[in-house]
Every structure is written in structure tokens, then in C-alpha cells.
Backbone as CSV, one residue per row, in Angstrom:
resi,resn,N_x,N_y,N_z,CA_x,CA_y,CA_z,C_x,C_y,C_z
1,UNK,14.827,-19.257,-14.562,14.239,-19.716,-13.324,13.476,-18.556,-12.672
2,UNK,12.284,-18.561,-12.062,11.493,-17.343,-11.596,11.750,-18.035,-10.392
3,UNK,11.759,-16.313,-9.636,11.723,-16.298,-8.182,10.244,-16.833,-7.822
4,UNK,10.710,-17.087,-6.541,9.312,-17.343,-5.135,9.639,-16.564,-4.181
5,UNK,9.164,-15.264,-4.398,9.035,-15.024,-2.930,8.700,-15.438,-1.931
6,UNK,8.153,-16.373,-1.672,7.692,-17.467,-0.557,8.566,-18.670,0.083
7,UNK,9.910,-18.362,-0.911,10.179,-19.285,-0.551,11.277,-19.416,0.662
8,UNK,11.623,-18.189,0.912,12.980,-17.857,2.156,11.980,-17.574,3.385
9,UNK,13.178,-17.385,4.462,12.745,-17.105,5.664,12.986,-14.950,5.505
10,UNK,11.784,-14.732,6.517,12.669,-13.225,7.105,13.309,-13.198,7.740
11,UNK,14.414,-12.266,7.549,15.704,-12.076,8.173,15.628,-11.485,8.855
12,UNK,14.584,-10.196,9.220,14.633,-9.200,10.020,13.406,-9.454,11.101
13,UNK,13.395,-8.566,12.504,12.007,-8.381,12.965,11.398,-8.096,12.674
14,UNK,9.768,-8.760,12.831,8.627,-8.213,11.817,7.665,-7.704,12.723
15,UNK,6.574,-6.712,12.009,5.848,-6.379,12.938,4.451,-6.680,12.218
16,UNK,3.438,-7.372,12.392,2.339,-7.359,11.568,1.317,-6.553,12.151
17,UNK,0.862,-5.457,11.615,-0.344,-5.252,11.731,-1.924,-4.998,11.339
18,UNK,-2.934,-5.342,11.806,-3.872,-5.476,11.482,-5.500,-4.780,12.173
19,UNK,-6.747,-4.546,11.314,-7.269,-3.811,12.130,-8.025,-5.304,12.874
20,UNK,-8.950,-5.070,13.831,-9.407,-5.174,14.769,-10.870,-5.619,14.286
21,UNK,-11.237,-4.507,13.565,-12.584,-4.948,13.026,-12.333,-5.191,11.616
22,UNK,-11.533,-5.552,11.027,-11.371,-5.732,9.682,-12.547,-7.217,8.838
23,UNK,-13.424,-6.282,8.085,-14.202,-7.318,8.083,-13.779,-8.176,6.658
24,UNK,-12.714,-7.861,5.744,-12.098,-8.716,4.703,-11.512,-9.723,5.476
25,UNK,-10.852,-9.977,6.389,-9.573,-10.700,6.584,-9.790,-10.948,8.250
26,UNK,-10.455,-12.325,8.439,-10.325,-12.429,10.122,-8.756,-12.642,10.280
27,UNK,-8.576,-11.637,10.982,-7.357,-11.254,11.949,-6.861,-12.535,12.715
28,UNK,-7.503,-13.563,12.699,-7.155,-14.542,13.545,-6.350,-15.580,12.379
29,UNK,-5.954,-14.775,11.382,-5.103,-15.662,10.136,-3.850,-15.196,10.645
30,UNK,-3.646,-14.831,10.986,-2.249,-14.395,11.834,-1.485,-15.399,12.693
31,UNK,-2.531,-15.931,13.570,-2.461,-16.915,14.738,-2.364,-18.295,14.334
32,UNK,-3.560,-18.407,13.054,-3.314,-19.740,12.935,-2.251,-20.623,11.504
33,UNK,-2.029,-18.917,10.327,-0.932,-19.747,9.466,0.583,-19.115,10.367
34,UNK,0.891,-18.615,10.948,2.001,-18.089,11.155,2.979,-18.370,12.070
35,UNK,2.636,-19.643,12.512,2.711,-20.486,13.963,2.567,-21.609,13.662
36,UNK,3.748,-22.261,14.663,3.568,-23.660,14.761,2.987,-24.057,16.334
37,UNK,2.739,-25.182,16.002,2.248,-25.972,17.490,3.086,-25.411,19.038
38,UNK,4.432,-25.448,19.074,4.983,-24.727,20.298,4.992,-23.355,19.958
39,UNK,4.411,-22.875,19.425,3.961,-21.336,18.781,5.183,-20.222,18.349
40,UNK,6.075,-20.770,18.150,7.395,-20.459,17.423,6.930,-20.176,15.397
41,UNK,7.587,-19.028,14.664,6.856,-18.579,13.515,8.432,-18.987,12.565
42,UNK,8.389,-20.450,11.731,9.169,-20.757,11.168,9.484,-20.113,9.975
43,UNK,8.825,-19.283,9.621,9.170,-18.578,8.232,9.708,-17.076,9.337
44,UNK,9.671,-16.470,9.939,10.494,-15.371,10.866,10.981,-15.841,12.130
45,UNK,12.396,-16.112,12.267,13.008,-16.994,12.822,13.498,-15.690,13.990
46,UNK,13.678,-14.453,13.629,14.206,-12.963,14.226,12.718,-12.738,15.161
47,UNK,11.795,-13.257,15.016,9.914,-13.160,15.611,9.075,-12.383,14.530
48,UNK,8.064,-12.681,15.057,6.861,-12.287,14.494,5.915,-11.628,15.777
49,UNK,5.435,-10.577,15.447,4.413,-9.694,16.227,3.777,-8.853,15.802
50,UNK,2.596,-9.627,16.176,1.527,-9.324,15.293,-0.132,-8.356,16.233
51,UNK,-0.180,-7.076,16.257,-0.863,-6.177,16.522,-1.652,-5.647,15.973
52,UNK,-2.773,-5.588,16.475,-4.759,-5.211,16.487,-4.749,-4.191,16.874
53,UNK,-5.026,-3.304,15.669,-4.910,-2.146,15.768,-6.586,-1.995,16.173
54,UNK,-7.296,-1.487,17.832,-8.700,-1.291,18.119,-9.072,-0.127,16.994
55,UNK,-10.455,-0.720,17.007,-11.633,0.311,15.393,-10.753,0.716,14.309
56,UNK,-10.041,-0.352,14.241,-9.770,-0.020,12.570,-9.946,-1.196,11.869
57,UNK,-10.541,-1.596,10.730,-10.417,-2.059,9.779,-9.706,-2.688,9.066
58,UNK,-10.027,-2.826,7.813,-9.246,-3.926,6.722,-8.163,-2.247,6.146
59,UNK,-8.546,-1.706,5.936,-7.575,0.034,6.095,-6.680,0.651,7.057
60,UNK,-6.038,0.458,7.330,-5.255,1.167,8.473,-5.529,2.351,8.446
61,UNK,-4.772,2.755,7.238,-4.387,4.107,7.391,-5.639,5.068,6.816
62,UNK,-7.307,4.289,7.352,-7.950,5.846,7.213,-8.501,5.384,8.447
63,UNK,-7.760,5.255,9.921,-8.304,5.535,10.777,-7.436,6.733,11.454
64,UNK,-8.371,7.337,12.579,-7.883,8.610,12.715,-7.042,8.669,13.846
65,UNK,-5.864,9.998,13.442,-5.019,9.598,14.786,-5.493,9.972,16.019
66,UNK,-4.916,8.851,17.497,-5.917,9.093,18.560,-4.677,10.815,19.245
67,UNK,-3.644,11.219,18.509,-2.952,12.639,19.296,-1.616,12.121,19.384
């Protein structure tokens, strides 16, 4: 039998983040698979929070630190 990773809930708090200007991936996929109608996130039952990281990209980590 092969696993699904897809197929459980997360157990833990999640934190999603994403850039801002990311031009692969509108950021607004966050909002609309990750949520239901009373805006509760049935696959992270612990929450989901999900943060726009400003001028960064589909890359996080080659933006520069602000100190």
C-alpha cells in the first residue's frame, strides 16, 4: 500500500510563508485552497498562518536581511 501524504490532517501549528511579489505562485493560493467558507483551514485543525513576506519573491531566502 503507498502512502499519501495528502491524506492526514497537521497536527502541529503551521506557519506559511510566502513572497509578496512572487511571480511563480499568486500568493492568493493560500486564501483560496486552504480555507473553507467560515474561513476555518480543515486540513490544519492547530491553524494555519499564512505571511507575505514584502519584496520578496517566489525565493525567500535570497532576499536580504532588513538587521
Amino acid at each position: 500500500m503507498e502512502h499519501d501524504p495528502f491524506a492526514g490532517k497537521v497536527a502541529v501549528p503551521t506557519l506559511a510563508l510566502t513572497g509578496a511579489e512572487d511571480g511563480c505562485l499568486d500568493t492568493r493560493v493560500y486564501d483560496i485552497t486552504m480555507k473553507t467558507t467560515d474561513g476555518t483551514h480543515p486540513l490544519f485543525p492547530r491553524g494555519l498562518e499564512v505571511r507575505r513576506v514584502e519584496g520578496a519573491g517566489h525565493f525567500l531566502h535570497q532576499v536580504g536581511c532588513a538587521g
